[in-house]
C-alpha positions as CSV (number, residue, x, y, z in Angstrom):
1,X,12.0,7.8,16.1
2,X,10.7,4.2,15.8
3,X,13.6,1.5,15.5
4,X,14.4,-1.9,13.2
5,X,15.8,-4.7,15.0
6,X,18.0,-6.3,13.5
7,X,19.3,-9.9,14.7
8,X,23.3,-10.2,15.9
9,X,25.5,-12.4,13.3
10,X,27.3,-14.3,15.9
11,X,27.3,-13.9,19.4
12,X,30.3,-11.8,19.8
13,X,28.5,-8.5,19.0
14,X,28.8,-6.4,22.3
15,X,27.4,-2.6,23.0
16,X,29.2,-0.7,25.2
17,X,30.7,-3.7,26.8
18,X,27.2,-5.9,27.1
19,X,26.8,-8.8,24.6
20,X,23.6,-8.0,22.5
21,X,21.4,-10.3,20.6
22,X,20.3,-7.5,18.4
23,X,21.8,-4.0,17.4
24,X,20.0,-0.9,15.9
25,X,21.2,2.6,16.3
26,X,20.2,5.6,14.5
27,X,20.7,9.0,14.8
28,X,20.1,12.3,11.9
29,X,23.7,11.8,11.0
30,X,24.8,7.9,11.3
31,X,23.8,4.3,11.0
32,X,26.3,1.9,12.7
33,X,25.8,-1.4,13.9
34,X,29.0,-2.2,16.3
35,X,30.4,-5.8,16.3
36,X,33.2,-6.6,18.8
37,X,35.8,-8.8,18.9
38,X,36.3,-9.1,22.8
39,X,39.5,-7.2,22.5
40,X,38.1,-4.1,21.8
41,X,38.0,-4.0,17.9
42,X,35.4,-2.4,16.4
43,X,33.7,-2.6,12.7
44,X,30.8,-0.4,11.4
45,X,28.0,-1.1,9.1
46,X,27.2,2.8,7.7
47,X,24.5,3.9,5.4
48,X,26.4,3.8,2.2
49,X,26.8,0.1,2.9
50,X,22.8,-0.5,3.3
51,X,22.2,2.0,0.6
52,X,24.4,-0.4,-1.5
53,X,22.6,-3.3,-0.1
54,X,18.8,-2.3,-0.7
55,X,19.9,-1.1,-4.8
56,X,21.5,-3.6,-5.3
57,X,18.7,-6.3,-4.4
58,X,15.7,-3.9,-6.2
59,X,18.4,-3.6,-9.0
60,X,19.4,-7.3,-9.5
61,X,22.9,-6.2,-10.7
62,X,25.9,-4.6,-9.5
63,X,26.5,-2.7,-12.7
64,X,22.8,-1.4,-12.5
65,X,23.1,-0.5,-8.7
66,X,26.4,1.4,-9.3
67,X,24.6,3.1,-12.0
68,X,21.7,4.4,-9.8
69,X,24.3,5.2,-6.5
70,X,26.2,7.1,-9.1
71,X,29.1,4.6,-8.2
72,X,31.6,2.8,-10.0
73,X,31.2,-1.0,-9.6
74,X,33.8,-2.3,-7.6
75,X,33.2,0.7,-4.8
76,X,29.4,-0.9,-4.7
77,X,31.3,-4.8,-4.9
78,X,33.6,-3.7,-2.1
79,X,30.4,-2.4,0.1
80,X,28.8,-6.0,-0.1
81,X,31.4,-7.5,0.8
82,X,32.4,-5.6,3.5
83,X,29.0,-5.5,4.7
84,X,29.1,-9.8,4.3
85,X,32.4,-10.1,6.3
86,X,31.1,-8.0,9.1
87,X,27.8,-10.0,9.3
88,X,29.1,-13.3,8.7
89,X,26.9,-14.4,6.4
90,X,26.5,-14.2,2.3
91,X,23.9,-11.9,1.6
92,X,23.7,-12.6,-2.7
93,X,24.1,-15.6,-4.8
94,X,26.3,-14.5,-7.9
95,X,24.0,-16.3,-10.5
96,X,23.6,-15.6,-14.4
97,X,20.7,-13.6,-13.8
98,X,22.2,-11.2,-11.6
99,X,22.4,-10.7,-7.8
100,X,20.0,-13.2,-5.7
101,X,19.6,-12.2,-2.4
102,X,19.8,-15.5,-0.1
103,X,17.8,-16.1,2.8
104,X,19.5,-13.8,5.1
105,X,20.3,-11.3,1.8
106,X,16.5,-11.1,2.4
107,X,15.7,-10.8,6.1
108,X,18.8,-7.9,5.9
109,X,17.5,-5.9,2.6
110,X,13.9,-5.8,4.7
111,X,15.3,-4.2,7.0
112,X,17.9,-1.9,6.0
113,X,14.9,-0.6,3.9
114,X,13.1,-0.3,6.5
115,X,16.1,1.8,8.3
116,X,16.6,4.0,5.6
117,X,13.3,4.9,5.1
118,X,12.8,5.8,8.7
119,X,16.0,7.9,8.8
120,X,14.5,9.9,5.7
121,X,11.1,10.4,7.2
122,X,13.0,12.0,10.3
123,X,15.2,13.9,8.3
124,X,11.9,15.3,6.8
125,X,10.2,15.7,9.6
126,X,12.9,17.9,11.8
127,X,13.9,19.6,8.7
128,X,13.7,23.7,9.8
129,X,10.8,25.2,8.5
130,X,8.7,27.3,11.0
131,X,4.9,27.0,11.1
132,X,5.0,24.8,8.2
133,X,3.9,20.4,8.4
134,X,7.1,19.1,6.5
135,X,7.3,14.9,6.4
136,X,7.0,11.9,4.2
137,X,3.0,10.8,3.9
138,X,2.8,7.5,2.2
139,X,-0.9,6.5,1.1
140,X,-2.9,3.7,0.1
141,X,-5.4,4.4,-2.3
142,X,-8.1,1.5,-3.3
143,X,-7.6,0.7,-7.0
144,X,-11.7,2.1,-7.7
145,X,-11.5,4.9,-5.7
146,X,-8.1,6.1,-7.7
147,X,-9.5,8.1,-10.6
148,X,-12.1,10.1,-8.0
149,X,-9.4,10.8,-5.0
150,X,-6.1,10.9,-5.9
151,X,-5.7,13.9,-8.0
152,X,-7.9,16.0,-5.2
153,X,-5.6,14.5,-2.7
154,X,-2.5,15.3,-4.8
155,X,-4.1,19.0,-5.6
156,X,-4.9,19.6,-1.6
157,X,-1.7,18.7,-0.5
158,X,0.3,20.5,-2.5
159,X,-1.4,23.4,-2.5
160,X,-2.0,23.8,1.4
161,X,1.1,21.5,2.8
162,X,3.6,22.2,0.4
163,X,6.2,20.7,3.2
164,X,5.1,17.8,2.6
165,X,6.5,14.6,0.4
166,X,3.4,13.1,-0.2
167,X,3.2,9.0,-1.8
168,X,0.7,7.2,-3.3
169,X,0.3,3.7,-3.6
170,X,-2.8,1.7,-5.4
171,X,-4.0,-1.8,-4.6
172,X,-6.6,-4.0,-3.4
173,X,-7.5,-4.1,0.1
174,X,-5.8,-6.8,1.0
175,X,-2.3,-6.0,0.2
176,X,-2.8,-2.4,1.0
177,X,-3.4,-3.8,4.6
178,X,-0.4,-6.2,4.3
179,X,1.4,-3.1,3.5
180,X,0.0,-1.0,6.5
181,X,0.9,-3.8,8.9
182,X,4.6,-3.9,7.6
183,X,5.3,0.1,8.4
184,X,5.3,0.6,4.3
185,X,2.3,2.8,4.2
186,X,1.2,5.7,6.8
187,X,-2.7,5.0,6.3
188,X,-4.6,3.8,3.6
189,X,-8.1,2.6,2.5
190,X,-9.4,-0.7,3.1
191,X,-13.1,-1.7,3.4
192,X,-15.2,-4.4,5.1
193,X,-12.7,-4.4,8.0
194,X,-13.0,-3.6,11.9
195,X,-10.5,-2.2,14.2
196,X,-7.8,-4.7,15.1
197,X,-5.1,-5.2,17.2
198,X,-2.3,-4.0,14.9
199,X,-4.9,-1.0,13.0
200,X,-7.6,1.7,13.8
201,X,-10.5,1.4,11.6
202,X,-12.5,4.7,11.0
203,X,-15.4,4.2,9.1
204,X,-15.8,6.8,6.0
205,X,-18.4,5.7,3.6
206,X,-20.7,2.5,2.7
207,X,-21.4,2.3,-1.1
208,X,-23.5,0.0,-3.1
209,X,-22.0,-2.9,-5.3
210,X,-23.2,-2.7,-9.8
211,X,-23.9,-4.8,-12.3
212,X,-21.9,-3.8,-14.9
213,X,-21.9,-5.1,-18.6
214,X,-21.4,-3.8,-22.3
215,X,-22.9,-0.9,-23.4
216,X,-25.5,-2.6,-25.5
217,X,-27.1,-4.1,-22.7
218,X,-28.8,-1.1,-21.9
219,X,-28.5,-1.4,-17.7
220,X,-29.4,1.8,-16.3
221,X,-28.7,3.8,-13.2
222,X,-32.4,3.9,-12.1
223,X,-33.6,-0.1,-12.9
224,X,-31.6,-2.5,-10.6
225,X,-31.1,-5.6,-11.5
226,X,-31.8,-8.7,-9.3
227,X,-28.2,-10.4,-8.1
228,X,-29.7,-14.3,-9.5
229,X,-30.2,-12.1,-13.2
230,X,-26.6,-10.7,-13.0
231,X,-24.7,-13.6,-12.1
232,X,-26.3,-15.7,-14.6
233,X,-24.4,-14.1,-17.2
234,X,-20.7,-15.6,-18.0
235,X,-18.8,-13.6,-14.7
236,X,-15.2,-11.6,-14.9
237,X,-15.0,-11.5,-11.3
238,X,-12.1,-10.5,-8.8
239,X,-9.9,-13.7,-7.8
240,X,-10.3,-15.8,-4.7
241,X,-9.0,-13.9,-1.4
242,X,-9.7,-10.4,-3.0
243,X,-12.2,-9.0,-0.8
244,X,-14.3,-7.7,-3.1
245,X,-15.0,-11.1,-4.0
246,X,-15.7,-11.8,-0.5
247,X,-18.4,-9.4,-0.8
248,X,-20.1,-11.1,-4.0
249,X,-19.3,-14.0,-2.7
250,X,-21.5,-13.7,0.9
251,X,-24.2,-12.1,-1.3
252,X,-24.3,-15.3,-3.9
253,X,-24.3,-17.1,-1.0
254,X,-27.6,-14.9,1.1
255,X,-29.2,-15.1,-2.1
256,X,-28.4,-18.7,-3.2
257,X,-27.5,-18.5,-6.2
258,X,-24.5,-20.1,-8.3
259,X,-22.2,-17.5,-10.1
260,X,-21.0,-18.4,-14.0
261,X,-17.5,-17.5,-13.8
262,X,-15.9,-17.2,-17.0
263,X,-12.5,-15.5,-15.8
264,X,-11.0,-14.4,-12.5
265,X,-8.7,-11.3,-12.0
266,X,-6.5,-9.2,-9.9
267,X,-6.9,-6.4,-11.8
268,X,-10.5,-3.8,-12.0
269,X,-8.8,-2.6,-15.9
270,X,-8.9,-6.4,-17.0
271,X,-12.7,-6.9,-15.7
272,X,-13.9,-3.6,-17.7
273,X,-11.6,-4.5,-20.6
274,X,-13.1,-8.2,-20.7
275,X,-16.5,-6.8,-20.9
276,X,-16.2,-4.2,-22.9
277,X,-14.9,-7.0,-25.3
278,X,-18.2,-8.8,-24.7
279,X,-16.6,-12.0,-22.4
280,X,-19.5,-11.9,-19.8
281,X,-20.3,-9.2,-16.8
282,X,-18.9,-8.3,-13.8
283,X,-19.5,-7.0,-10.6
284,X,-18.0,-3.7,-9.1
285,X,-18.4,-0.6,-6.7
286,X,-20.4,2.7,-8.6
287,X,-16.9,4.7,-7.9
288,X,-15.0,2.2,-10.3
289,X,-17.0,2.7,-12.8
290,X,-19.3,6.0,-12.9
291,X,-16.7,7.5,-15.9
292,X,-16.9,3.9,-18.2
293,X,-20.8,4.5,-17.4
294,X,-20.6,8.5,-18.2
295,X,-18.5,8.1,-21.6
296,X,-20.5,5.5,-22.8
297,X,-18.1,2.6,-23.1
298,X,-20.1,0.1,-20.2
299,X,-24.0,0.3,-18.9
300,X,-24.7,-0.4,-15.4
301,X,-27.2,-0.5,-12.7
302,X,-27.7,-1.3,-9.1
303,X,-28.1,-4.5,-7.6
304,X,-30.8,-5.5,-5.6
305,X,-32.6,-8.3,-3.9
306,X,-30.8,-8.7,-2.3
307,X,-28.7,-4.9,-2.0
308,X,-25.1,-5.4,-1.7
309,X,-22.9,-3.3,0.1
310,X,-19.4,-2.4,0.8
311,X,-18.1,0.1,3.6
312,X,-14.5,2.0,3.4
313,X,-12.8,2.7,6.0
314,X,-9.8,4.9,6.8
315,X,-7.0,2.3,8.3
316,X,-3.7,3.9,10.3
317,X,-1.4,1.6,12.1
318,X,-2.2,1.6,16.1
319,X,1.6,1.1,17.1
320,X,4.0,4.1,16.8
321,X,3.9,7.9,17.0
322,X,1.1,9.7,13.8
323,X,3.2,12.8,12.8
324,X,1.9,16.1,12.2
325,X,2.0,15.3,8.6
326,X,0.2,12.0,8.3
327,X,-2.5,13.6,10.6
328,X,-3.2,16.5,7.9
329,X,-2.9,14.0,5.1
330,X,-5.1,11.9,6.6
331,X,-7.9,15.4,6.9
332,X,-6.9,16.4,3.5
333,X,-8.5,12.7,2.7
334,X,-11.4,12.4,4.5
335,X,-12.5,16.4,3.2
336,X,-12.2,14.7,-0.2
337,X,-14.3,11.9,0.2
338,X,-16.7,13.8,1.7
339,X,-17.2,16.2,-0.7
340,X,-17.2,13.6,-3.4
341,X,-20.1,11.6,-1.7
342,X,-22.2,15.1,-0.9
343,X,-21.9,16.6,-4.8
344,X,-22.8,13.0,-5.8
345,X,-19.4,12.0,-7.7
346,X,-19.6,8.9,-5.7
347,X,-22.7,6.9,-7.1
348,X,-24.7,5.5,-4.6
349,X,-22.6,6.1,-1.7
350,X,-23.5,7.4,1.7
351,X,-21.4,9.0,4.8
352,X,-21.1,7.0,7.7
353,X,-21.9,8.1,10.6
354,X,-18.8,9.4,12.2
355,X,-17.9,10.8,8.7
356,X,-21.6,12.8,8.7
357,X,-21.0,14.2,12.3
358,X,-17.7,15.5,11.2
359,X,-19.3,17.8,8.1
């Protein structure tokens, strides 16, 4: 089972008679970092401590954290302090708003997150079941592919893995990859990106990028409209370093154009809410948009000269062992885009090649 490193308090910490600069052990049963005093004392750091640590940091309060641990408070109290005497360090700021984790409050919680999470994943994984895929399966979904995938994905799971504890998490591309490369997510979604040295990148589909505005425009599915007449309307566009953007962005750029950007957003409901409302147009991927097109409430067409494009691809971390669980998740997915793309619930999308060879 992977491991989290996590850095000594003082250089007195010995294993097993060796000094150590960093301690991590983990078994189905016990966590217990060992600090030694040279004269054979020894403290340990147990799970109810990092359990207390973690709530207490997402909770901001001691009250709240004792709460969810189903603790009284000074049982939770006791546990940070014990936990910041065997460290040697303070790990919160008592402040008026609550419990502020200090710089190494933060570097700890990290990874005592991280611990506990891998310890339940094993405890999943090993748990006896025979024949059956049992595991935790965190995913990233992209935010315009949610309404098309993740109920399917939910549906097929459960229904033909019911071992599994399946998570989803929505986002853009680029924190979903952030959240790939720090172990938070099993695999995920991202598009426009290659294989790199910390991710696999399997191709899946490559969709065309809309024009979208109010309903009383009038776009349509079958007239595309030039990218120099669509960004000459006011713009509700996706903020700098979203890569979507990157994508309009490049194609403003082929086409030389200058975009009128009204208002910039992190979010795909504020674009469609802003135009519905009659602030301007926007740019986004067919899948975000086919049901705002199908009900009525936005009109929208293809773009052309010149065509822009966006590819998904499926991303899973290169490092570290893919359970038996992740790799059915990860089938469950790609037979759901598929099918979505062939029955034509994916406007203008097409199957890339690895993805066709695989029907």
């Amino acid at each position: 089972m992977p491991g989290t490193l996590i850095p000594a308090a003082d250089p007195s910490w010995m294993v097993m008679g060796h000094r150590v600069k960093y301690c991590f052990l983990m078994d189905p049963y016990a966590l217990r970092m060992v600090r030694g005093d040279g004269r054979g004392r020894r403290r340990h750091m147990d799970l109810k401590q990092l359990r207390a640590l973690v709530t207490v940091a997402e909770a901001g309060s001691v009250t709240r954290a004792a709460e969810l641990l189903h603790l009284v408070q000074p049982a939770v109290t006791r546990q940070i302090r014990t936990l910041e005497q065997e460290l040697g360090v303070i790990l919160f700021e008592r402040t008026r708003q609550g419990m502020q984790p200090t710089a190494a409050g933060t570097t700890m919680v990290e990874r005592a997150r991280r611990a506990l999470n891998e310890l339940e994943r094993a405890r999943a994984e090993i748990r006896p079941a025979a024949g059956v895929v049992t595991g935790i399966v965190t995913v990233g979904l992209l935010d315009s592919a949610t309404g098309l995938l993740a109920e399917p994905l939910a549906s097929a799971v459960l229904r033909d893995h019911p071992g599994i504890d399946l998570r989803l998490l929505t986002a853009y591309s680029g924190h979903l990859q952030q959240w790939l490369d720090d172990g938070d997510l099993d695999l995920t979604l991202l598009y426009n990106l290659a294989s790199t040295p910390s991710l696999n990148a399997e191709p899946l589909v490559r969709e065309r990028l809309w024009a979208v505005a109010p309903a009383s425009a009038g776009l349509r599915a079958d007239r595309p409209v030039p990218l120099r007449e669509a960004v000459a309307h006011p713009l509700v566009v996706p903020a700098s370093g979203h890569g979507l953007r990157s994508v309009i962005d490049a194609a403003a750029t082929q086409a030389r154009v200058e975009m009128n950007l009204v208002v910039q957003t992190n979010s795909m409901h504020v674009q469609k809410q802003l135009v519905r409302a009659g602030h301007g147009w926007t740019i986004l991927p067919g899948v975000g948009i086919a049901q705002d097109v199908a009900d009525g409430s936005l009109s929208a067409a293809p773009l052309c000269d010149p065509e822009v494009w966006r590819s998904i691809v499926l991303g899973t971390p290169r490092a570290g062992r893919v359970s038996p669980a992740t790799r059915a998740v990860a089938s469950e997915l790609t037979d759901r885009i598929r099918s979505a793309v062939r029955e034509g619930r994916w406007p203008s999308a097409e199957l890339q090649d690895r993805a066709v060879k695989d029907t």
